[in-house]
C-alpha positions as CSV (number, residue, x, y, z in Angstrom):
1,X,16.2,14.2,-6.3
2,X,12.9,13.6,-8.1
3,X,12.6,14.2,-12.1
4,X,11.0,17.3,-13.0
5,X,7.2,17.1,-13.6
6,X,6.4,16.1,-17.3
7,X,2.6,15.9,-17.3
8,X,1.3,19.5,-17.1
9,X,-0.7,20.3,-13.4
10,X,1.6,17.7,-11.6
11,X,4.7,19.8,-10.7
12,X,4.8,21.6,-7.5
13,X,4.3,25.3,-8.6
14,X,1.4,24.1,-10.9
15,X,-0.6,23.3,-7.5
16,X,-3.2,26.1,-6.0
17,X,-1.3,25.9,-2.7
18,X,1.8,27.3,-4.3
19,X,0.4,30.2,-5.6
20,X,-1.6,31.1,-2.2
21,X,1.4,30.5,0.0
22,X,2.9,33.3,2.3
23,X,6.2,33.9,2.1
24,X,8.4,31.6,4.7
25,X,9.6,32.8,7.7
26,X,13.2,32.7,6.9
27,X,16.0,33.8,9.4
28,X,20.2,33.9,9.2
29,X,22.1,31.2,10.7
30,X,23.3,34.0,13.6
31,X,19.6,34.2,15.1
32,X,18.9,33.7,18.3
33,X,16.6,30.6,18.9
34,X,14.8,33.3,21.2
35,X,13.6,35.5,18.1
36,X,13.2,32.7,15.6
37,X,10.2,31.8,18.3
38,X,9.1,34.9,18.8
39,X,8.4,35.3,14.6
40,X,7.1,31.4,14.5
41,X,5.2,32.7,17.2
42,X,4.0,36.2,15.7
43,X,2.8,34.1,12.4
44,X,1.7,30.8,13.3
45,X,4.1,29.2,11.5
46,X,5.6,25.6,12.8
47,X,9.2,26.1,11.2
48,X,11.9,28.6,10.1
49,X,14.0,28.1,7.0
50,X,17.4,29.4,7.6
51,X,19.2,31.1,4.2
52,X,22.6,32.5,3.8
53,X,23.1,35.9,2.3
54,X,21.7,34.9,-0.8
55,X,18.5,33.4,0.3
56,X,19.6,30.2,-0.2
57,X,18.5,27.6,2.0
58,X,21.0,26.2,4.6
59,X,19.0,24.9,7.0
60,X,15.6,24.5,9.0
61,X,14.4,24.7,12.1
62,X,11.2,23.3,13.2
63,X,9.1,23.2,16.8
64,X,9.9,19.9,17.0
65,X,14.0,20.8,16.9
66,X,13.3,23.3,19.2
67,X,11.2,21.0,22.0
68,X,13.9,18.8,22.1
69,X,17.0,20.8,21.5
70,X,16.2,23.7,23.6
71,X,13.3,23.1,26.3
72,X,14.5,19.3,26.3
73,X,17.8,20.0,26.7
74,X,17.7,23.0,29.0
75,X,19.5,25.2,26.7
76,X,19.1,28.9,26.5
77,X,17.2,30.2,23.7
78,X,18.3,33.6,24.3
79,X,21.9,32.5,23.0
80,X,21.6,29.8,21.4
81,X,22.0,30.3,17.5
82,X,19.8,28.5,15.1
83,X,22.8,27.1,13.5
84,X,23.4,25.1,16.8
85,X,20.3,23.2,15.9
86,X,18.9,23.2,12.6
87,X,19.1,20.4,10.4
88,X,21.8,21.7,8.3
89,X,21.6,20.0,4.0
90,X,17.8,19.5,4.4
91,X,15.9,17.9,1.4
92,X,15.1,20.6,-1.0
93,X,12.2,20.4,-3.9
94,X,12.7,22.6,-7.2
95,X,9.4,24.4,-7.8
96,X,9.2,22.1,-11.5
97,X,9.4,18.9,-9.0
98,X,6.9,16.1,-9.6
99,X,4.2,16.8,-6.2
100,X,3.5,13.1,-6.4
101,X,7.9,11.9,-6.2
102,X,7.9,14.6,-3.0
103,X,4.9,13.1,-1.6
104,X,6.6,9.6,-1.8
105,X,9.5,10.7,-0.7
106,X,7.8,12.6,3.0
107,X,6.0,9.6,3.7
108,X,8.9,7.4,3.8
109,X,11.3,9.8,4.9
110,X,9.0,10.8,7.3
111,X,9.8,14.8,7.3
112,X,6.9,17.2,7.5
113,X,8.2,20.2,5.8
114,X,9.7,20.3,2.6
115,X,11.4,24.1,1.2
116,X,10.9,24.6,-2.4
117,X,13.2,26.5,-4.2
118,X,13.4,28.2,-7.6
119,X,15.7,27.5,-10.4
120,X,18.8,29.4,-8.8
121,X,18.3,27.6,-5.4
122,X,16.4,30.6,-4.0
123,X,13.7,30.2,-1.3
124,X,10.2,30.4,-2.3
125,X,7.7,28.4,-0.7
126,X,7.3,25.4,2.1
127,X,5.2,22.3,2.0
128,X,3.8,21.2,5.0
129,X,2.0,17.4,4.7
130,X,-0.6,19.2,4.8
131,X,-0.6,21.0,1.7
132,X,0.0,17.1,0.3
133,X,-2.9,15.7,2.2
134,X,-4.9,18.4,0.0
135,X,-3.8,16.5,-3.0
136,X,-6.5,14.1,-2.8
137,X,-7.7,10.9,-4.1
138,X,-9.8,12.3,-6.8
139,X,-7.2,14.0,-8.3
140,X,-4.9,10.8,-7.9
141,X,-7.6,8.3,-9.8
142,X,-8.3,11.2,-12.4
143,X,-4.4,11.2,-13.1
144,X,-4.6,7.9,-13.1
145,X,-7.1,7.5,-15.8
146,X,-5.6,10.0,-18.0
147,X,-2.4,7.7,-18.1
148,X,-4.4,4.6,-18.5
149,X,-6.2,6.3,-21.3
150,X,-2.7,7.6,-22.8
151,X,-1.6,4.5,-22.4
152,X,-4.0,2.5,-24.2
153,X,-4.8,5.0,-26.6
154,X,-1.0,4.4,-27.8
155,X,-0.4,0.8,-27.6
156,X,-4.4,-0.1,-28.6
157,X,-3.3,-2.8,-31.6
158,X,-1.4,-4.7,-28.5
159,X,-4.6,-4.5,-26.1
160,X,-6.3,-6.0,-29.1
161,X,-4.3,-8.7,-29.8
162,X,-3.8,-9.8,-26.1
163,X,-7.6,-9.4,-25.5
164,X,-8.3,-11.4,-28.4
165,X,-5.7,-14.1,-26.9
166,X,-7.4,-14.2,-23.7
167,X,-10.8,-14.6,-25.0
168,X,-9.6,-17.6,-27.3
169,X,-8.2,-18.9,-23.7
170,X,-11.4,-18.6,-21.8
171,X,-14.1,-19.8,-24.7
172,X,-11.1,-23.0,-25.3
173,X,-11.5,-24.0,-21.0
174,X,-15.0,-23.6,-21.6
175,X,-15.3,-25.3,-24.7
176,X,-12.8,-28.1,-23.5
177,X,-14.7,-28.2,-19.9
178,X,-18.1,-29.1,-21.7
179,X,-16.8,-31.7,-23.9
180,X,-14.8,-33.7,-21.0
């Protein structure tokens, strides 16, 4: 599980997408695939996250699962349950998550949708990759400067000395490379 966001602006429920987002379509394990459709349907939503009694996330369900574990598989979706066919312990994010550990972590994991949950393990929101691609490069190279600038702002006596040491380098080859 990735460490919780330090910087301010970098954890998950600090991004614009967070607050926007509808509330998941969330169903009990004991739903049919048939009416899990119907509501992905309904609201143009690619997944389903399945919760227990206490909205806590047990499973998911995505269009993919159901392609190839219903239609694929000539099963009924009228009786089949979506605890049949979810992918039960998925990989849940804490809304104080780094976004840029989660984005890591879909990319080489390759999963598109990622349930975030509050501090009591509660259901609030789902990433898509798309939400991630949103996080774009020029908010990437200005975090990146901000560290850098942290970073050297703090450790500046070091930068001097090691700049001063590779000055002396270079004017010595050149010196050295004129005299021979």
């Amino acid at each position: 599980m990735p460490e919780e966001g330090e910087r301010p602006g970098t954890r998950l429920m600090d991004r614009p997408e967070y607050k926007s987002k509808p509330r998941p379509l969330t169903r009990g394990p004991d739903a049919t695939v048939s009416e899990a459709v119907a509501a992905m349907s309904d609201k143009n939503y690619g997944s389903v996250i399945i919760c227990d009694g206490d909205e806590k996330v047990i499973g998911v369900v995505t269009e993919r699962d159901i392609m190839r574990k219903i239609v694929g598989a000539g099963r009924d979706a009228t009786t089949t349950k979506l605890s049949e066919i979810m992918t039960s312990e998925p990989r849940l994010a804490r809304e104080t998550d780094d976004m840029v550990d989660w984005l890591r972590i879909m990319s080489n994991e390759r999963f598109r949708r990622l349930p975030v949950v509050d501090e009591d393990g509660r259901i609030k929101a789902v990433f898509t990759q798309g939400d991630f691609v949103s996080y774009t490069w020029p908010d990437l190279i200005h975090q990146m400067r901000s560290m850098a600038t942290a970073t050297v702002g703090r450790n500046w006596p070091y930068f001097l000395i090691g700049g001063g040491i590779a000055l002396y380098s270079i004017v010595m080859v050149i010196v050295i490379g004129v005299i021979n």
